[in-house]
GUVEX-864612 format. One line per field, with one value per residue (C-alpha): residue in one letter; x, y, z. Coordinates in steps of 0.25 Angstrom, whole numbers, plus 5000, padded with zeros to 4 digits. Example, Ala and Ser with C-alpha at 12.3 -4.5 7.8 and 13.67 -1.06 7.14 Angstrom:
// residues 2
tilum: (a;s)
c1: (5049;5055)
c2: (4982;4996)
c3: (5031;5029)
END
This chain:
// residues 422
tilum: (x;x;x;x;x;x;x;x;x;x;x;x;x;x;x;x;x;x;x;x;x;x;x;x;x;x;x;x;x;x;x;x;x;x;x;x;x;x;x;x;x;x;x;x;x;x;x;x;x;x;x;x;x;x;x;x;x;x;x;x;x;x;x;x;x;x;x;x;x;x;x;x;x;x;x;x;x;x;x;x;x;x;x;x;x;x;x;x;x;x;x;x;x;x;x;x;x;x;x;x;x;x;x;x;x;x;x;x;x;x;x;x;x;x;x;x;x;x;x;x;x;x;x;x;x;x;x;x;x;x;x;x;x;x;x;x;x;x;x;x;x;x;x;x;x;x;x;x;x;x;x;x;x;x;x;x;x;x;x;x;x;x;x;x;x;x;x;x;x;x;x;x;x;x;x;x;x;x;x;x;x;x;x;x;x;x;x;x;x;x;x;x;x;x;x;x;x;x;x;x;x;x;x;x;x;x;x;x;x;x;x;x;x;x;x;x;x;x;x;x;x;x;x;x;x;x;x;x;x;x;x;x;x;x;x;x;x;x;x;x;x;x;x;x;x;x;x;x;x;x;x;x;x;x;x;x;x;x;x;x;x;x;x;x;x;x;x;x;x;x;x;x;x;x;x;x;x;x;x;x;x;x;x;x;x;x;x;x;x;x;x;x;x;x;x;x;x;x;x;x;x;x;x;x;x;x;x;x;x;x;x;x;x;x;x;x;x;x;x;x;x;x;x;x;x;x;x;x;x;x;x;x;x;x;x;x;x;x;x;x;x;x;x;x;x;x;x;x;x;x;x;x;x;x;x;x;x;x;x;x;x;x;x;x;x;x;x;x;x;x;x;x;x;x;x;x;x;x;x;x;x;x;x;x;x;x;x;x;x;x;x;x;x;x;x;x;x;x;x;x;x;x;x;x;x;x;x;x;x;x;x;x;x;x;x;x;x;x;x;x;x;x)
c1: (4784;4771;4778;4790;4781;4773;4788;4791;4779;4782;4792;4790;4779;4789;4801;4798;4784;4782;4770;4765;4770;4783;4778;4792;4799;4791;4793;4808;4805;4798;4808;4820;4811;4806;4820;4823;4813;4813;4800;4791;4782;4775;4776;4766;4762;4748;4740;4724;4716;4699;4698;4710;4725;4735;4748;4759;4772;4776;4786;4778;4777;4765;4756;4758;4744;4737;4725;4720;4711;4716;4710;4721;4725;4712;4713;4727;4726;4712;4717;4730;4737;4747;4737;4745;4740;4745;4743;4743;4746;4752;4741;4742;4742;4756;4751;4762;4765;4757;4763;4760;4765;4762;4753;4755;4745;4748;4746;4759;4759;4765;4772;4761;4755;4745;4741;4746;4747;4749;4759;4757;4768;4767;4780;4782;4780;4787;4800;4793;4784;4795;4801;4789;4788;4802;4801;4786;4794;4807;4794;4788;4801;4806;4792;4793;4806;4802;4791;4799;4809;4797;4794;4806;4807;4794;4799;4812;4807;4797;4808;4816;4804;4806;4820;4819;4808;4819;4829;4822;4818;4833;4836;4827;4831;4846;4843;4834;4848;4857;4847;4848;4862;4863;4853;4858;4872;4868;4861;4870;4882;4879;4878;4891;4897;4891;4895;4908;4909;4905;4916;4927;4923;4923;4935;4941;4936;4925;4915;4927;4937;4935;4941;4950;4938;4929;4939;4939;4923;4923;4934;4928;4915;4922;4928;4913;4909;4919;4917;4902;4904;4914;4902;4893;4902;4905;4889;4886;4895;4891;4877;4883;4890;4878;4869;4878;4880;4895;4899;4915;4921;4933;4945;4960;4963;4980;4982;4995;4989;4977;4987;4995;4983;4979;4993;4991;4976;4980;4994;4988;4977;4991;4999;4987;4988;5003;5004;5012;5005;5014;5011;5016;5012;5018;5025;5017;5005;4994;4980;4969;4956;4947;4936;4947;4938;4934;4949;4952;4941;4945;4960;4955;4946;4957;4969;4960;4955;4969;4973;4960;4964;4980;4986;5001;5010;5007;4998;5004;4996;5001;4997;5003;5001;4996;4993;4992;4976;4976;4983;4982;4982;4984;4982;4991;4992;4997;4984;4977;4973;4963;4962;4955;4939;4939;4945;4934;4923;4932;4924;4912;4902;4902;4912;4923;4934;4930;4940;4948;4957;4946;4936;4937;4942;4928;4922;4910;4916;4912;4924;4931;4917;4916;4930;4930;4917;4925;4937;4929;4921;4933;4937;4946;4947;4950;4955;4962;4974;4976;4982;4978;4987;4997;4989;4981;4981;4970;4972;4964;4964;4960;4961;4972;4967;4968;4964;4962;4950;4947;4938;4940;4924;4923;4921;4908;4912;4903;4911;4923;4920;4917;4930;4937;4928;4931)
c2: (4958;4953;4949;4941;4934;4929;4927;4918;4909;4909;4904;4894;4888;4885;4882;4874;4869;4857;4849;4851;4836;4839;4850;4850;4854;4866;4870;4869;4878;4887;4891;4892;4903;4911;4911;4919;4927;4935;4942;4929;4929;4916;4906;4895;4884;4880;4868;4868;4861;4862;4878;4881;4880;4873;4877;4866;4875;4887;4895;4895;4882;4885;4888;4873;4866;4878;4881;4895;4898;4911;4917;4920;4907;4901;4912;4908;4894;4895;4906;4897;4911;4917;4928;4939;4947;4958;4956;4967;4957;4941;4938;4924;4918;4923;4937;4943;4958;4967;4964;4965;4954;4949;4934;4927;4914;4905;4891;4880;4870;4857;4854;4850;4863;4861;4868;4861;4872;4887;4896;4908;4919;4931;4938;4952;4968;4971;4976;4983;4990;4994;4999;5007;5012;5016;5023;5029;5033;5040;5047;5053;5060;5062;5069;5076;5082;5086;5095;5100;5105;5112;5118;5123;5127;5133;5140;5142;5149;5157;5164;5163;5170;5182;5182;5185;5196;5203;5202;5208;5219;5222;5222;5234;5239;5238;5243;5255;5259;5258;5267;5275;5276;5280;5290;5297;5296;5304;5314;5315;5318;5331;5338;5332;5336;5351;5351;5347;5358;5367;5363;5365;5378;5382;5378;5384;5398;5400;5404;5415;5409;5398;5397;5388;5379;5380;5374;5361;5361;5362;5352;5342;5343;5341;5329;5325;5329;5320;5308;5310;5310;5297;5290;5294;5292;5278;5274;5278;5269;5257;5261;5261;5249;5241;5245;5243;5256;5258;5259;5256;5261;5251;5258;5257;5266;5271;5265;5269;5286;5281;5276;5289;5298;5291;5293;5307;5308;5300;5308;5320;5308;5298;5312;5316;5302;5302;5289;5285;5280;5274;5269;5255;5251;5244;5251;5252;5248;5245;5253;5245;5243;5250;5261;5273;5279;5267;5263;5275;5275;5261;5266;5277;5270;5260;5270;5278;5265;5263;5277;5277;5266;5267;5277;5275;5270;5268;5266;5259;5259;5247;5245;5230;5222;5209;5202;5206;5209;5214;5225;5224;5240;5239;5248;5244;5251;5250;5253;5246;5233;5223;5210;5199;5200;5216;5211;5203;5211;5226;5226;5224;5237;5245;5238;5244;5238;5241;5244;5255;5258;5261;5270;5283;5278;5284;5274;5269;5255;5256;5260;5246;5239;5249;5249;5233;5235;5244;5235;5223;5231;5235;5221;5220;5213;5217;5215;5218;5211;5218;5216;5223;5234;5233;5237;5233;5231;5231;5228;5226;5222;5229;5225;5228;5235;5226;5229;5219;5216;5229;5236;5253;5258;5269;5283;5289;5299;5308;5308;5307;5322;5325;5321;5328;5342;5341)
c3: (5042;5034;5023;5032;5039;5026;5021;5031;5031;5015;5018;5030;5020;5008;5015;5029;5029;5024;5031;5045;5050;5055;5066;5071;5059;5057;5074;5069;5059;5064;5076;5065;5059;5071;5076;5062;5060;5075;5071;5069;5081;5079;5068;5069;5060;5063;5056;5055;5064;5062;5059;5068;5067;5077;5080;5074;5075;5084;5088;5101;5107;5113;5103;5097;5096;5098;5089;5081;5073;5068;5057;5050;5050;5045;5034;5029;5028;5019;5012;5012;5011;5021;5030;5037;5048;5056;5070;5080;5095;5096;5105;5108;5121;5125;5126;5118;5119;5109;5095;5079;5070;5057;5058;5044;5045;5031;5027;5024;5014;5012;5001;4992;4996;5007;5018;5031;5041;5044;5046;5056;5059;5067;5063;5071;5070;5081;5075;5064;5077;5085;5071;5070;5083;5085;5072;5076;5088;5080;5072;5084;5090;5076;5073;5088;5086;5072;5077;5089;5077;5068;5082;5085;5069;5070;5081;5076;5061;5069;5077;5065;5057;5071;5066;5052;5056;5067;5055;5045;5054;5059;5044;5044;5055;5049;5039;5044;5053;5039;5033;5045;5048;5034;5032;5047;5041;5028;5037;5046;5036;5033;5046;5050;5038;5041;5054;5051;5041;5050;5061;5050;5046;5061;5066;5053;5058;5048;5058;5068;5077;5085;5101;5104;5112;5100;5090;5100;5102;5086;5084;5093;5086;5074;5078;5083;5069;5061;5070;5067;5053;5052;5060;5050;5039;5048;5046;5033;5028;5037;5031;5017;5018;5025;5014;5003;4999;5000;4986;4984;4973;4971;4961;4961;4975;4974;4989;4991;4988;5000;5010;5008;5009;5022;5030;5026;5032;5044;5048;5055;5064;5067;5070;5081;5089;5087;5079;5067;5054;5044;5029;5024;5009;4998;4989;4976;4981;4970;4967;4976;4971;4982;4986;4989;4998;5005;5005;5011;5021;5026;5028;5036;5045;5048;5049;5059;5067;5069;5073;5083;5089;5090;5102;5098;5086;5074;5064;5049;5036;5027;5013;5007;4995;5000;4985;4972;4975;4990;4998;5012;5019;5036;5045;5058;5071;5086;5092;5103;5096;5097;5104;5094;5099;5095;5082;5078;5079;5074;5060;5064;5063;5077;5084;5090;5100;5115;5126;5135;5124;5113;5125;5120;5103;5095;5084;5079;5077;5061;5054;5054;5050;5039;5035;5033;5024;5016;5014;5010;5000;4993;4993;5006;5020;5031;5046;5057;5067;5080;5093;5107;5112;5099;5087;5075;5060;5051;5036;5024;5009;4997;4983;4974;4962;4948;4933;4930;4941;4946;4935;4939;4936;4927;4932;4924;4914;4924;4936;4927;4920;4936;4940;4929;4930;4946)
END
C-alpha cells in the first residue's frame, strides 16, 4: 500500500501536474483519480504560505484554503523528497472512525523542475486490516480446534496406550489357556486311555461274568469315556493347530481305497439310526495330494455331523473331479438344515446351532472349526449349503496329486529299515 501510494504521486507529479495556475484543472484531476483508486482517502495538493501550507485542491471541498503546518510536510518539501508515514487515526475535523492509512507528503515540480506545491495522499489500511483480522480470526478457531483435537488425541492415545496393555495381557492370558488346554490334554490322555482299557477288558469277562445291569452301567461309562477322549482329542488339536504345531504331511493319498474304508467304518453307525449311506465317485478317480490321516479325520467328522444330525433318509458321499487340479468330496444328507444366520457363524470355534431339534444332540461345537482348519492346511476350501427341515450338503476341495509339482519327501533310510524289519 506504501509503495501505491508513492506510485501514484510519481505518477501525478510526471504525468498531470504541470504548474499550480490552473487550480481547476488539477480539482478535475484529482476526482478522476480518487474515483479509480477506491482506497485513496485524501488526496490534497497544498501550496506554501509563510512556514505553513494551504490547501489549493481536495477531494474534500472543505478543506480548501485551510492551512497546516504538518511536519511531514515542511520535511518533504525541504528534503524535496516524497516522506511516507504510517498513520494510526484520520483525525481531522470530521472526526472520522478509527483508521490506519498510509500519508505520503512530496513536492511537484514544474516543468523546468521547480517546486510549486505539495502532494499529500492518505491512501487506506483497511482492507488489508480486515484482511488481517479475518485471517487472525480463522487463526484463532483454527488453533482452537487444533488443541481440542491434540486433546482428544492425547486422550484418545492414552486410552489407546490402556488398550494395547489389556491386549497384551489377554495374549498372555490366551496363550497361558493354550498352554493349559494342552498340558490338561496330555495328562488327561492317559487315564482315559486306562480306563478305557479297563472297561474293554471288563465287559470281555476278564475279570468273571458280568450281570446283565453291570454290562449297561459299564457300557454307559464306556460311552462316557469315548466321548471324553474325542473332546480331549477335540482340544489337543485346536491347541496344536493355534500354536502351529500341527504338522501335515502332504503324499499322494489312493482316495477311492479311503472312501471305501469309510462306508465300511460308517455301515454298522447308519445301520443303528436306520439310515442309508450311499457312495458316488468317479470312476478312476486320481491319487490326491493330502495328509491321509487328516483327510481321513476331516471325512469322519463331517459323515458323523451328518449322521448326528439326520433322523431319517439318507446320507450320500460323493467323490467328483471338478478340474484337472481339484476334486470336490460332498457329504449330503436329509437332516434338519439350517436357515441362513446358523450358516454364517457354523465354522466358527464353539459354536453350535441352538434350537428344539438339536436339545438333547452332544457336541462341543469344535469339529467343524477344526475340520475347516484341516482342509485349508492341505490346501482346500470348504463350505456348506443347507435348507431347514430338507437337508444339508457340505463339500470341500482337495488337490489332485501332480509330479510334476508335488515333490514326494523321502522317507529316511532309518524309518525305511523300520518299516521293512516291522
Amino acid at each position: 500500500m506504501q509503495r501505491q501510494a508513492l506510485l501514484l504521486g510519481q505518477l501525478f507529479n510526471a504525468s498531470v501536474f504541470e504548474d499550480i495556475s490552473d487550480v481547476d484543472y488539477l480539482q478535475e484531476k484529482l476526482d478522476s483519480v480518487a474515483q479509480a483508486n477506491t482506497d485513496l482517502r485524501t488526496f490534497d495538493i497544498l501550496v506554501p504560505q509563510g512556514d505553513d501550507f494551504k490547501v489549493v485542491a481536495s477531494l474534500e471541498p472543505g478543506f480548501i484554503d485551510r492551512t497546516t503546518g504538518d511536519l511531514n510536510y515542511v520535511i518533504a518539501w525541504h528534503r524535496e523528497e516524497a516522506v511516507a508515514t504510517l498513520v494510526s487515526d484520520i483525525g481531522r475535523e470530521s472526526g472520522g472512525d478509527s483508521e490506519r492509512f498510509w500519508e505520503i507528503a512530496m513536492p511537484l515540480t514544474n516543468v523546468q523542475g521547480e517546486k510549486e506545491a505539495l502532494l499529500s495522499i492518505r491512501m487506506s489500511l483497511a482492507v488489508m486490516d480486515d484482511l488481517a483480522k479475518d485471517t487472525l480470526t480463522k487463526s484463532y478457531i483454527i488453533l482452537s480446534i487444533t488443541v481440542l483435537i491434540v486433546i482428544l488425541l492425547l486422550a484418545l492415545n492414552t486410552r489407546l496406550f490402556e488398550h494395547a496393555i489389556l491386549f497384551r495381557r489377554l495374549k498372555e492370558v490366551d496363550k497361558m489357556k493354550d498352554e493349559f488346554i494342552s498340558i490338561a490334554s496330555h495328562e488327561l490322555r492317559t487315564p482315559i486311555t486306562t480306563i478305557k482299557g479297563f472297561l474293554s477288558m471288563s465287559l470281555e469277562g476278564d475279570y468273571g461274568e458280568l450281570s446283565e445291569g453291570s454290562k449297561k452301567g459299564f457300557k454307559i461309562m464306556e460311552a462316557s469315556v469315548n466321548r471324553l477322549g474325542h473332546l480331549v482329542e477335540d482340544l489337543l488339536n485346536v491347541s496344536r493347530i493355534e500354536q502351529n504345531r500341527l504338522i501335515v504331511k502332504k503324499e499322494p493319498v489312493d482316495l477311492k481305497a479311503v472312501l471305501d474304508s469309510l462306508m465300511l467304518e460308517f455301515e454298522l453307525r447308519v445301520k443303528a439310526k436306520n439310515l442309508a449311506l450311499k457312495l458316488s465317485a468317479d470312476k478312476d478317480l486320481p491319487q490326491v495330494w493330502a495328509d491321509e490321516d487328516k483327510l481321513k479325520q476331516v471325512i469322519i467328522n463331517l459323515l458323523g455331523n451328518s449322521i448326528k444330525y439326520t433322523k431319517q433318509g439318507e446320507i450320500e458321499l460323493i467323490a467328483k473331479k471338478t478340474d484337472e487340479k481339484l476334486i470336490t468330496i460332498t457329504i449330503k444328507d436329509s437332516g434338519i438344515g439350517m436357515d441362513a444366520s446358523e450358516r454364517e457363524k457354523l465354522f466358527e470355534k464353539f459354536y453350535r446351532v441352538q434350537g428344539e431339534e438339536t436339545r438333547g444332540i452332544i457336541g462341543t461345537g469344535l469339529g467343524l472349526w477344526i475340520t475347516k482348519q484341516l482342509v485349508e492346511l492341505m490346501g482346500g476350501t470348504i463350505s456348506v449349503d443347507s435348507i431347514k427341515h430338507v437337508g444339508s450338503q457340505f463339500y470341500f476341495t482337495i488337490p489332485i496329486y501332480n509330479k510334476e509339482t508335488h515333490k514326494i519327501e523321502e522317507k529316511p533310510q532309518t524309518e525305511k529299515r523300520n518299516q521293512k524289519t516291522a
